[in-house]
C-alpha positions in Angstrom: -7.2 21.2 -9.8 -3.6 22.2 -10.2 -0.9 19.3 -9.3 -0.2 20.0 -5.5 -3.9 19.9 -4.7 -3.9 16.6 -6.5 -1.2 15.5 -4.6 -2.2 16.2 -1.1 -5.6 14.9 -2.3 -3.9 11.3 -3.2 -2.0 11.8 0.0 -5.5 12.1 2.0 -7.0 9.2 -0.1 -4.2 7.1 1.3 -4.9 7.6 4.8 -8.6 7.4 4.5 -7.9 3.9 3.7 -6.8 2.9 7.0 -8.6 2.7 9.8 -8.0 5.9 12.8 -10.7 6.2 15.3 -9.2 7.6 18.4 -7.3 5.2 21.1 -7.2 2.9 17.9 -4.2 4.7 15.4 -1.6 1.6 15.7 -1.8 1.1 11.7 -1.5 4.7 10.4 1.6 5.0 12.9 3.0 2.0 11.1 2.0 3.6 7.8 3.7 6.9 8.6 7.0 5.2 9.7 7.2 3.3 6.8 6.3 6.3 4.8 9.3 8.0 5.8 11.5 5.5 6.5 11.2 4.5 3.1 11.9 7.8 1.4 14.9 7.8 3.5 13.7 10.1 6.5 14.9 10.3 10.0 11.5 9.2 11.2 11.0 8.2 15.3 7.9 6.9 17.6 7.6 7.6 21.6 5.6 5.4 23.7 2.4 7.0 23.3 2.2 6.6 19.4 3.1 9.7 18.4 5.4 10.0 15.3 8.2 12.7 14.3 9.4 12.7 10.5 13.0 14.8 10.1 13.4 16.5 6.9 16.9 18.4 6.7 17.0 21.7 5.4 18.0 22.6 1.6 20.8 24.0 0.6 21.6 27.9 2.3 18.8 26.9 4.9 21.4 24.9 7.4 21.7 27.6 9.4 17.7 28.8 10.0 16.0 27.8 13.2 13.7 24.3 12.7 10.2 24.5 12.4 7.8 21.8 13.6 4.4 21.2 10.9 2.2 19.5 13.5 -1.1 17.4 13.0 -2.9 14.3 14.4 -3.9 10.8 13.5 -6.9 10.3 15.1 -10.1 10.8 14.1 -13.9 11.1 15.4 -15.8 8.3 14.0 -19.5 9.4 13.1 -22.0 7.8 10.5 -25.7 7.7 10.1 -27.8 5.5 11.6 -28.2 3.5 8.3 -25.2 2.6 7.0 -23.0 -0.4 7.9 -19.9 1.0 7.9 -17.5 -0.7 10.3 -14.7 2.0 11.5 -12.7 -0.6 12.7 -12.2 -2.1 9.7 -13.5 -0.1 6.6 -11.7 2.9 4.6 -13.6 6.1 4.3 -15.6 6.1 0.9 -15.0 9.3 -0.3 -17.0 11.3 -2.7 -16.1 14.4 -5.2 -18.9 16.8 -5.4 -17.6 19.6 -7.6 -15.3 21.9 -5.6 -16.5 19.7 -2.0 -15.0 16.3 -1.1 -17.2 14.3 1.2 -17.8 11.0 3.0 -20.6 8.1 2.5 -22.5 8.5 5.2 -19.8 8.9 7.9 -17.6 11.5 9.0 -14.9 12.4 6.0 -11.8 12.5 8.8 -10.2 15.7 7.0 -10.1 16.9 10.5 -7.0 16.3 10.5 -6.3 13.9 7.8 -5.6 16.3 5.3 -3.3 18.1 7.9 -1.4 15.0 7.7 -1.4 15.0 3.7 -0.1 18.5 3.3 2.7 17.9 5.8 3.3 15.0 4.1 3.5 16.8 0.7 6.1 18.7 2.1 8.2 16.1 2.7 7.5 14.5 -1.0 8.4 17.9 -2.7 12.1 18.0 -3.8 11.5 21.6 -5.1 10.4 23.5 -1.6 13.2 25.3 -0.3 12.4 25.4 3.4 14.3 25.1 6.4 15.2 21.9 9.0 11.3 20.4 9.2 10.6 18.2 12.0 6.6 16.9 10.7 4.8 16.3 14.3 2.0 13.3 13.7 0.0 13.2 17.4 -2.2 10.2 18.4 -5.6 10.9 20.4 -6.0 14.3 19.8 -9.7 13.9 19.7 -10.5 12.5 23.2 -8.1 14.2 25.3 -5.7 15.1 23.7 -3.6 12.3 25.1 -0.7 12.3 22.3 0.3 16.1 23.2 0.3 15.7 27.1 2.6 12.2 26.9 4.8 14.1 23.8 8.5 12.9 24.4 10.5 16.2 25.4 13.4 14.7 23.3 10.5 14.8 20.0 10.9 18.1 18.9 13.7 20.8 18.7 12.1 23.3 16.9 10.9 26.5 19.2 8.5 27.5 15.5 5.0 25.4 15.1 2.6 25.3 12.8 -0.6 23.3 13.6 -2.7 22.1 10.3 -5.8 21.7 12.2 -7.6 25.1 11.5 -10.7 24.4 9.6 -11.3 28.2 7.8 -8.7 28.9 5.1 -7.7 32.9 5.5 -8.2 32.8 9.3 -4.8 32.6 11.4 -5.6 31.1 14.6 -3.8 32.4 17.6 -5.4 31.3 20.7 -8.0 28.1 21.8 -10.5 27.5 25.1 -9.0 25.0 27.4 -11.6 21.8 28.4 -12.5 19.0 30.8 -14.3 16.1 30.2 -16.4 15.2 33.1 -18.1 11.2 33.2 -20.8 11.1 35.6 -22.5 7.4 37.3 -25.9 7.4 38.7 -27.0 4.4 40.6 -30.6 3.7 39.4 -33.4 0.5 41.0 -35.6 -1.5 38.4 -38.4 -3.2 39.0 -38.2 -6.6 39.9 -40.5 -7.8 37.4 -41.8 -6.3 34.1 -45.3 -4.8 34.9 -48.4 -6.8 33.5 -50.2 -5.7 30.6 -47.8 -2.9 29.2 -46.8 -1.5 25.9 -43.5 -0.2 25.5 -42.5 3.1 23.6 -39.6 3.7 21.9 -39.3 7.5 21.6 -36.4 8.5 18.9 -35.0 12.1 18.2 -33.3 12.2 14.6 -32.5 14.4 11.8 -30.4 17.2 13.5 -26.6 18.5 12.1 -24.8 18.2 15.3 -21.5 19.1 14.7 -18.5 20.1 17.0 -19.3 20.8 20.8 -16.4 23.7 20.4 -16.6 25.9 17.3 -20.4 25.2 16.1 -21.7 25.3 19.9 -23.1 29.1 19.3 -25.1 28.1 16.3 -28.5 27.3 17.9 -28.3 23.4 16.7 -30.4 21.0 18.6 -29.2 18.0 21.8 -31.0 15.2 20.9 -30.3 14.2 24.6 -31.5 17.2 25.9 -34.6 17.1 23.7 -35.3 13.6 24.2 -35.3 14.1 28.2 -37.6 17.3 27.7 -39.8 14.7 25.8 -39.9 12.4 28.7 -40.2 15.0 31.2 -43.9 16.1 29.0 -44.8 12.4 28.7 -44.2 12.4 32.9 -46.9 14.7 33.2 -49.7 13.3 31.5 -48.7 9.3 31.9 -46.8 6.9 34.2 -44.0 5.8 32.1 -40.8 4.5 33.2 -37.8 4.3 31.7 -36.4 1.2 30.5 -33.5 2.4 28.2 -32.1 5.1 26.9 -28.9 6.0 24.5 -27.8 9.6 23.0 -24.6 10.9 21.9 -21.3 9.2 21.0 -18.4 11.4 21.3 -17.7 14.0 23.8 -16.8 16.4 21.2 -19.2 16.2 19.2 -23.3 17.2 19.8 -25.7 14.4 19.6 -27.7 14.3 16.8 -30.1 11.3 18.0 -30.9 9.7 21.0 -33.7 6.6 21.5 -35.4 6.2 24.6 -37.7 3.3 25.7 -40.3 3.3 28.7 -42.9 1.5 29.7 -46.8 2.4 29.8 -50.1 1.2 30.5 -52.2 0.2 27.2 -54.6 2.6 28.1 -52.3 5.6 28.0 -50.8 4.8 24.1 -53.3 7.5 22.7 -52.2 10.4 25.1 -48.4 9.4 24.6 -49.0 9.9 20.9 -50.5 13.1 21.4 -48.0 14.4 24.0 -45.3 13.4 21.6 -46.9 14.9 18.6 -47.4 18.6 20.2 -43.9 18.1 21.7 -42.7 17.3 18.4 -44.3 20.8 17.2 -43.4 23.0 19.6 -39.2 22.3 19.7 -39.5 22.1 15.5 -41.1 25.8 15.9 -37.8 26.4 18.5 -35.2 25.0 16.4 -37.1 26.6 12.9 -33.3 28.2 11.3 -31.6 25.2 12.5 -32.6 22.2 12.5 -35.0 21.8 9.5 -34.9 18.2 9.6 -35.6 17.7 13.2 -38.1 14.7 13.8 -39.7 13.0 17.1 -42.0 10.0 17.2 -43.0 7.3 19.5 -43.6 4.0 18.7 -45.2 1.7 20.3 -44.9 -2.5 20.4 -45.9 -5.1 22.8 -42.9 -6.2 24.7 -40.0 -4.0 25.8 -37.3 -6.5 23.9 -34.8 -5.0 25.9 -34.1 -7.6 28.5 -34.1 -5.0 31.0 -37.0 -4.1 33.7 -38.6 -1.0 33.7 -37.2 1.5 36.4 -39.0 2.0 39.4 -40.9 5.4 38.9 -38.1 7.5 41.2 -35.3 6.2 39.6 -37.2 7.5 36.1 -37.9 10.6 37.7 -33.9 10.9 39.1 -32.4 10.4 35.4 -34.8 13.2 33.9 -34.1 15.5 36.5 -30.8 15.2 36.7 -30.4 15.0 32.7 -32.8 18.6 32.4 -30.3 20.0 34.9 -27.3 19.7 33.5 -26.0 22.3 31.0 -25.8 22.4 27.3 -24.8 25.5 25.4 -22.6 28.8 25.6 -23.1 29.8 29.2 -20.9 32.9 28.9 -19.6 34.7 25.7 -16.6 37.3 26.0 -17.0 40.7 27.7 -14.9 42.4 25.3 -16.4 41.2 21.6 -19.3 39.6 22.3 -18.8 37.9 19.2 -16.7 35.3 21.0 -17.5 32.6 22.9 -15.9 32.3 26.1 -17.4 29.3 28.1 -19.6 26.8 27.1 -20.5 23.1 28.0 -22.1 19.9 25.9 -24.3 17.3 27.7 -22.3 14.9 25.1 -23.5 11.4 26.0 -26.4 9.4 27.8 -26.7 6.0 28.3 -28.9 4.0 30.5 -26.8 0.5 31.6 -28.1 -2.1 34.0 -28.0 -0.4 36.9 -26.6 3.0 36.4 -26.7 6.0 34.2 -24.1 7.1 32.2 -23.6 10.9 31.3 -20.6 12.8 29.7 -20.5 16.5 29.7 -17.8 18.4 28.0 -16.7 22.1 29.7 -14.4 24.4 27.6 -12.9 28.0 28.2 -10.6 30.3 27.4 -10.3 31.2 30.6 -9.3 28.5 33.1 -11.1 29.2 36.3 -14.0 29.7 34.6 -13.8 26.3 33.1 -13.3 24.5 36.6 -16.3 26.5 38.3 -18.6 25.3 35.2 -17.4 21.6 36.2 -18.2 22.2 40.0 -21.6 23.4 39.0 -21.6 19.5 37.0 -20.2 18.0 39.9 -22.8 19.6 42.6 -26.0 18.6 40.2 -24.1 14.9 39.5 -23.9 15.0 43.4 -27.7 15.7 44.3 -29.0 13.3 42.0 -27.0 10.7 43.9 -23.9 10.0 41.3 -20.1 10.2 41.8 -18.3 12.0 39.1 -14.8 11.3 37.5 -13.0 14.6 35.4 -10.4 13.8 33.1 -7.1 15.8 33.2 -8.3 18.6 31.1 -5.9 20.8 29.2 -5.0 24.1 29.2 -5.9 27.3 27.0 -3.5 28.8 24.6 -3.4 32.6 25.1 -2.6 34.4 22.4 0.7 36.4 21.6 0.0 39.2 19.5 3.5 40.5 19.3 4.7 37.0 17.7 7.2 37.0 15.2 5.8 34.0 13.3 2.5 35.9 13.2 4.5 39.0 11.9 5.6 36.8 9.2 3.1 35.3 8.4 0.5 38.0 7.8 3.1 39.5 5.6 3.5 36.3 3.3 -0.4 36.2 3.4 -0.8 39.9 2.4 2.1 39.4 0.1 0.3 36.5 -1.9 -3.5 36.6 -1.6 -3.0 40.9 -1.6 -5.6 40.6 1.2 -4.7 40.5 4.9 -5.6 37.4 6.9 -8.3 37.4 10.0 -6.8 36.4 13.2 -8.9 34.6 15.6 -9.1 32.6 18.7 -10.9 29.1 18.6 -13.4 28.0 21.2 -12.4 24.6 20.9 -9.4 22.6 22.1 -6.0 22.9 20.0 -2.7 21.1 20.7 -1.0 24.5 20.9 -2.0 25.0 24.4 -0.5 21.6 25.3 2.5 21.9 23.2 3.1 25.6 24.0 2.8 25.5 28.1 4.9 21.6 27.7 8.4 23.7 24.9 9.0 26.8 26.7 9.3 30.1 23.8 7.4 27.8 21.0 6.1 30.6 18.8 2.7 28.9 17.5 -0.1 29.7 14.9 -2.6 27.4 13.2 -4.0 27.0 9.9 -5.9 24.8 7.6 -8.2 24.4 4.6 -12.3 25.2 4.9 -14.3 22.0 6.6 -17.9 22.5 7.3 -19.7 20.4 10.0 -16.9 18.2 11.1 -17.3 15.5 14.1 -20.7 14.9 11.8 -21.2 12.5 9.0 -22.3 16.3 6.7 -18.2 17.2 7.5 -16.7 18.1 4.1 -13.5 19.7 2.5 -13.6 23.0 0.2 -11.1 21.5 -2.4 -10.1 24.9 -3.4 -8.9 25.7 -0.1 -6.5 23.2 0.0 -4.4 25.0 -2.8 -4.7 28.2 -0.8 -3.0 27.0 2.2 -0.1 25.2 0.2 1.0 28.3 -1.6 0.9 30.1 1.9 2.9 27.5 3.3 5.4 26.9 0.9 6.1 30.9 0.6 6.2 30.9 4.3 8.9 28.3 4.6 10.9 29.9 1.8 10.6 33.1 3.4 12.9 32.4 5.6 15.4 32.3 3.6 15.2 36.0 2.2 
């Protein structure tokens, strides 16, 4: 591991230790401010958290235009249902496994906390020639991408931006899908009482990757909402069960990867559930074979429902599975011109059964925005039939890409220069700040990079370690290039 990798790595180690979860980055602000400020940095906060470090140019580089490194704080907190680990509260354990760094049974947070450490390692190398720097650190990237909508005009000055929150090493990124979150509220009816002489089953789904709702939403992987309703809906058939709870998904970002249901039978029916559940099980590990080899479903059953909640009356049941089998999950439209690409897609992100209403979160993404906004009035009408109201967030826009960019000129040319191969350059189905940045600076000339994650937004996200080393060379060349 050669001594910038090492540093960025320390870097990294640093922030793992403090606690980031999205809506909650109040103490690695802090920590970045007193980063800079004490390495004597012009460093400044707006009101919605976000943080700008100033790093002047060196000497013969006064005179270049500024260009903005930009990453964000926040992270998606996964883990496995096991583990203790408090997100509020705990650092990241990290783990080296040979050329991989990974987390203890949580999500490792590289996306984008090792953005953040190679910006920062910019600003700790006396050495790098480079021109003014302005390093761009934006809160709540994760759930909205709140920090980039509410960025301070008066942040920035540079018009040149380089976002570290690419996840393949070697692949330029030049264009993301726009999104909408879209919360949905059913009204459901219990019973008044608990029914006499009932057992209660808890059906669970487990064992799937899940992963990110953008970029690994084309790679056949499991909903263990969606399969946990089409469980339901089998059980429906042969038994009258009712549903008493039910909980799947976490983040709307990310796909579920388990989901526990409860409902309510008679005694006599135990033996048919188990059955049902069993050739259920079967069928969808046959389905998801390439996948998801890990997949499991089971029912369990006890004596008393220990949920302090009522059964639902059977049409209220009924509602929540219909309405949960009807809305969408998966690419609903790839691109006309590569095929390759996906162009539209949706995730059925979160289900959760309250008191008296249900609770579902789908997340729509496109590159193309109209396409976007009819996939959430197809939500909206389905939300609408079962009886629910339906709240969309404010979205955020795609990021078209410029082909005839200077800063991509550039850098393919450092690239090819270094690594004597040329880069790939892509578009992202998945949200990126550029689109918020770019349409909010008129003429910012964007790409984005980063170092190779696998499976982030799940606790099986690592870092290639190598990769980090890649992208430093490229972007310390880069900078200098523009002084030649």
């Amino acid at each position: 591991m050669d001594m910038n990798t090492r540093q960025i790595l320390n870097l990294f180690e640093q922030i793992s230790a403090i606690p980031r979860c999205s809506k909650q980055e109040a103490g690695i602000s802090r920590w970045l401010q007193d980063w800079g400020c004490s390495r004597g940095l012009a460093t400044v906060s707006d009101p919605a958290g976000n943080v700008v470090m100033r790093i002047p140019p060196t000497p013969g580089f006064e005179t270049l235009p500024g260009v903005v490194i930009q990453s964000h704080m926040d992270m998606v907190c996964e883990k496995l249902p096991e583990t203790d680990h408090d997100f509020t509260r705990d650092p990241i354990r990290l783990i080296y496994d040979g050329d991989w760094l990974k987390a203890d049974r949580t999500t490792l947070g590289a996306d984008n906390g090792i953005g953040m450490a190679i910006a920062l390692a910019l600003a700790a190398d006396a050495a790098l020639r480079h021109p003014p720097l302005e390093l761009l650190f934006t809160v709540d990237e994760e759930t909205g991408l709140t920090g980039a909508q509410r960025l301070s005009p008066e942040m920035i000055q540079g018009r040149i931006l380089i976002n570290l929150d690419s996840e393949d090493e070697g692949i330029f990124t030049v264009g993301c899908a726009g999104g909408m979150d879209t919360h949905i509220r059913i009204p459901v009816e219990r019973e008044r009482t608990a029914a006499n002489d009932c057992l209660y089953g808890v059906i669970r789904v487990s064992g799937l990757q899940g992963g990110h709702s953008g970029i690994d939403i084309h790679r056949q992987r499991a909903n263990a909402v969606s399969l946990a309703v089409r469980a339901l809906a089998a059980c429906r058939k042969h038994a009258q069960i009712q549903l008493i709870s039910l909980k799947g998904g976490k983040a709307h970002n990310a796909i579920p990867r388990d989901c526990r249901a409860m409902v309510a039978c008679m005694r006599g029916d135990a033996g048919l559930l188990q059955e049902c559940i069993a050739v259920f099980a079967e069928t969808v590990k046959n389905e998801y074979a390439a996948s998801e080899p890990d997949l499991r479903i089971v029912i369990d059953f006890q004596n008393d429902g220990q949920s302090g909640n009522c059964p639902l009356t059977p049409g209220a049941t009924d509602r929540v599975i219909a309405l949960l089998l009807a809305l969408p999950h998966g690419v609903s439209r790839r691109s006309a011109s590569d095929p390759g690409i996906v162009e539209t897609s949706s995730n059925l992100a979160v289900a959760e059964l309250h008191n008296d209403e249900l609770v579902a979160v789908t997340s729509q993404r496109s590159s193309i925005m109209s396409l976007r906004d009819a996939l959430t009035r197809k939500i909206e009408a389905i939300a609408f039939l079962a009886g629910g109201r339906v709240q969309n967030g404010n979205g955020y826009p795609s990021w078209q890409p410029n082909m005839q960019s200077a800063l991509l000129a550039r850098s393919k040319a450092v690239y090819q220069e270094i690594f004597f191969q040329p880069p790939r350059i892509e578009e992202i189905h998945a949200g990126l700040e550029c689109g918020i940045i770019g349409a909010k600076f008129t003429g910012m000339d964007m790409i984005s990079i980063g170092p190779t994650m696998k499976c982030p937004h799940s606790p099986s996200e690592k870092l290639f370690i190598p990769s980090v080393e890649k992208v430093w060379r490229f972007l310390a060349a880069l900078l200098e290039s523009y002084g030649k």
